[in-house]
N, C-alpha and C positions, 0 to 999 in steps of 0.2 A: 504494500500500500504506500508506501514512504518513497519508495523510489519513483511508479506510477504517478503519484500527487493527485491533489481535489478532479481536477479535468477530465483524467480519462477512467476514472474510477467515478465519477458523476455521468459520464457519457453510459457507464455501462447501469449503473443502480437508476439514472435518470431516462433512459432511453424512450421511453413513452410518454412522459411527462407531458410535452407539445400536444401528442395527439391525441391525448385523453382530455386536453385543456384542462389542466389543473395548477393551481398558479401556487407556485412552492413559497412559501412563509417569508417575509423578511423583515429586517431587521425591530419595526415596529409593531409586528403583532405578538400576540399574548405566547405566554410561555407553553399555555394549552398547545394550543395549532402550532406550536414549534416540534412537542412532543409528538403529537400527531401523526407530525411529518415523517420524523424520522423513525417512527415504530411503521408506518405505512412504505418507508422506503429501505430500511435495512429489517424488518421482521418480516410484514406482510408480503415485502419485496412485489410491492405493487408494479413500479414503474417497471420490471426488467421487460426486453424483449421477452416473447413467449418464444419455448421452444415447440419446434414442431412435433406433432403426435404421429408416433410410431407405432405399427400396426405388432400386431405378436406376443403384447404384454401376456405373460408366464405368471399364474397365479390366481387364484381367487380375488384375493385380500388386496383391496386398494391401499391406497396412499392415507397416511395419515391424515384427521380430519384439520380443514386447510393446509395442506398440504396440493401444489401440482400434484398431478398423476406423473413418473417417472417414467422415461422409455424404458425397453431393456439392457442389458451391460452386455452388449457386443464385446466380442473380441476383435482388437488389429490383426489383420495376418500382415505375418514378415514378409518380405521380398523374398522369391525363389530363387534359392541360391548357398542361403547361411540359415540357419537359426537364430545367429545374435544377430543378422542385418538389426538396423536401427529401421522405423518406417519414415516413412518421406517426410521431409518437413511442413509446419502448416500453412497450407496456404489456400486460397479458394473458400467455397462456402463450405463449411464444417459444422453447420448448424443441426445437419443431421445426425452429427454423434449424442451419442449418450455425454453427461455431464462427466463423467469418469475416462474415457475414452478422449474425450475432447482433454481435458487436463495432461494425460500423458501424451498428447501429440503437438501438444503446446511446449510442454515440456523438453520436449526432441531438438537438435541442432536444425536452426538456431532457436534457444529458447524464445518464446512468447509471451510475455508477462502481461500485457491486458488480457490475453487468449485467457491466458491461464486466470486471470484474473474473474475476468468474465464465466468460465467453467465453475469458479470456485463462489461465485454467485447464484449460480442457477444449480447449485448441489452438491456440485463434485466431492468425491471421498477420494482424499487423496492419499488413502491407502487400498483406495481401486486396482485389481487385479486384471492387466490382462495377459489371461489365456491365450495369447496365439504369439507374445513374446515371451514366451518359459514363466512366463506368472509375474512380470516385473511391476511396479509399482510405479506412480509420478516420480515419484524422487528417486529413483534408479534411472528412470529414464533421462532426467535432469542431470542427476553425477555423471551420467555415460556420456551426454552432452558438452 
């Protein structure tokens, strides 16, 4: 977050704001609607972009109540070739990863820090496994990087 700063960590937690017209608090309103704001933008995590719903969800049992609905935890497959290839770096629309999935390819040379930033907003477990690179984790991915 420190590195990133207010701007592009606001572009990601504020990303709807405009198009939901909702006009964020400032300096002279109450301490209420300041609270408001910010339980509406880092809890309810109102404003993020949505991610897109992925067909296949695995399970009865929904998502906790208010909670999104979660895709499923796709695995990356490697490049043919190696086991350890690293996968391609990020780039393009990626929106259709899982929040876990999207972390570790963020994570990848060169790293990604709004990417990952962004993943780590909309869920990410950044002790997300995937199975199609031996089980490696974001932060294995990140050191390997």
């Amino acid at each position: 977050m420190c590195e990133l700063g207010n701007v592009v960590i606001n572009q990601i937690y504020e990303a709807r704001v405009e198009a939901m017209a909702v006009k964020k608090p400032g300096p002279t309103c109450s301490r209420q609607e300041k609270e408001a704001w910010i339980h509406a933008k880092y809890v309810e995590k109102k404003f993020l972009t949505k991610l897109p719903e992925i067909r296949g969800r695995r399970g009865g049992r929904g998502p906790p109540r208010g909670q999104p609905p979660m895709p499923p935890k796709p695995s990356i497959k490697p490049r043919p070739g190696s086991i350890r290839s690293k996968p391609e770096p990020p780039s393009g629309d990626l929106g259709h990863l899982h929040p876990g999935a999207l972390l570790f390819r963020a994570a990848g040379h060169p790293p990604s820090l709004p990417t990952m930033a962004d993943a780590l907003a909309h869920g990410a477990d950044v002790n997300w496994v995937n199975g199609g690179q031996e089980n490696a984790t974001p932060l294995i991915q990140a050191t390997a990087a």
